[in-house]
N, C-alpha and C positions, 0 to 999 in steps of 0.2 A: 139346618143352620142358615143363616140369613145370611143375603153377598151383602157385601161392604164396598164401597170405592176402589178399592185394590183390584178385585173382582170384575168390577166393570171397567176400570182402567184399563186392566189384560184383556180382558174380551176384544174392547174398541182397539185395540194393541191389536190382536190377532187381524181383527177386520181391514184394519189399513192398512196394513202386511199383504193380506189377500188384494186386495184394490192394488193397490201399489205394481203388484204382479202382474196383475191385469191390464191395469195400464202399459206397461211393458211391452205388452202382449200385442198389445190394441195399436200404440203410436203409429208401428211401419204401416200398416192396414192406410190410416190412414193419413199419411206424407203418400204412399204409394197413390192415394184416391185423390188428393189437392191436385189444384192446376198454377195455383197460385206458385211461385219461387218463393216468396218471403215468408207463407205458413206453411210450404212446407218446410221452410229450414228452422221455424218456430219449433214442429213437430219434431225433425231430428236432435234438436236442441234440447227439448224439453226429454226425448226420450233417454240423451246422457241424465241429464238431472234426475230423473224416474228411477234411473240404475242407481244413482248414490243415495237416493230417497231409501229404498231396501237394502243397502248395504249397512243405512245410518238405523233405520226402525230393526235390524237384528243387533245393531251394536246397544240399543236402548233393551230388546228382548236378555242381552249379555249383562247390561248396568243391574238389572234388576231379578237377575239371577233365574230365567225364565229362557228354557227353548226358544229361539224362533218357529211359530207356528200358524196357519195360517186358517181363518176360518170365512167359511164363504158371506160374501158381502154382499146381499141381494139389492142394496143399491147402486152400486158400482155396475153388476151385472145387468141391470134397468137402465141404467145413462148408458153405455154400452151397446146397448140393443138396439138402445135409439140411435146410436149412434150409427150405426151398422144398416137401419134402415134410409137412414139420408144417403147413405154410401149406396146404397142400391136404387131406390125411389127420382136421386136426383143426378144419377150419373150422367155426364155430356152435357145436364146443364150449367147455366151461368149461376145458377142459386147454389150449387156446391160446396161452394168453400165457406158461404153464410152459414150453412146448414154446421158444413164441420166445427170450425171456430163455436157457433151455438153450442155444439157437442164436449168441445176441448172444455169449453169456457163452463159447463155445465159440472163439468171433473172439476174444474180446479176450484170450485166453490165447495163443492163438498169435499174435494180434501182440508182445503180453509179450515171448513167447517170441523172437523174433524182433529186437525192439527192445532189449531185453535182450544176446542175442548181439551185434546190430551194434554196441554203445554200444564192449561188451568188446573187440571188435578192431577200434573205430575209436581206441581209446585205444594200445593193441598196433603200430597201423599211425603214431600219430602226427599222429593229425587230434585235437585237442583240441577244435576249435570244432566238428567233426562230432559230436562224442562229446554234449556239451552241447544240441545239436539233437535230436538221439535222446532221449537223458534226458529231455526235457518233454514228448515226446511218450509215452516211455514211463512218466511220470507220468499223462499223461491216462489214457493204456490203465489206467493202473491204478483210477485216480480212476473210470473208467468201470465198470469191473470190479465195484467197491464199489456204486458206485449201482445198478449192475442185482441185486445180491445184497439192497438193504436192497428194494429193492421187491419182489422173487420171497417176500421170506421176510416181509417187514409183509401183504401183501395176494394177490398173485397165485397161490400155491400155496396156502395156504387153497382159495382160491376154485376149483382145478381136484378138491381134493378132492369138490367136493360137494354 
């Protein structure tokens, strides 16, 4: 039988379930690794919003009559990794918190990306109220996006220079 859009809807549904998680997971790692004050309260900030992010993508898995479930998102776990190696590679230096932001900032595009797509074909598939779930979340992402770019570029890259 051939998938259809609903199919891959659920799918990309599971995966940013999984991410989502992940991210969870990942935030205190690193606010505990920043030196910076202002990314890390970026990080603690963004880590509340990560929490409603998966309590809104199970309320979407509930609109559409579908388990919450989660399936492994081998991109998420590649931004991740990388992220985990500037945590190790550049610890006590001044490039730190460039690296991390790079890291953060690198998640919140392909959430973008991702929340962006699902809004598109949950509107396509006729979920309105799913559509509008996604949209505030991917407002956040984006809202998020911004704030870790006015910090990289007010103080924290400076400061790796030198």
């Amino acid at each position: 039988m051939a998938k259809l859009l609903e199919d891959l809807f659920l799918d990309t549904l599971k995966d940013v379930y999984f991410a989502e998680q992940k991210i969870v997971a990942t935030l205190p790692e690193m606010e505990q690794a920043a030196t910076n004050s202002e990314l890390k309260s970026a990080f603690r900030q963004h880590l509340d919003e990560t929490k409603i992010h998966v309590t809104r993508l199970e309320a979407v898995f509930n609109v559409i009559g579908a388990q919450p479930e989660a399936k492994t998102c081998d991109a998420i776990l590649g931004i991740t990794d990388e992220g985990a190696e500037i945590m190790e590679e550049y610890k006590g230096s001044p490039a730190l918190d460039a690296g991390l932001l790079s890291a953060a900032q690198a998640v919140e595009h392909y959430e973008m990306s991702r929340y962006g797509t699902l809004r598109t074909w949950a509107l396509e598939l006729g979920y309105e109220e799913v559509a509008e779930i996604l949209q505030s979340t991917l407002e956040e992402e984006q809202a998020t996006d911004l704030a870790l770019t006015a910090i990289a570029t007010s103080v924290v890259n400076r400061r790796a220079e030198g």
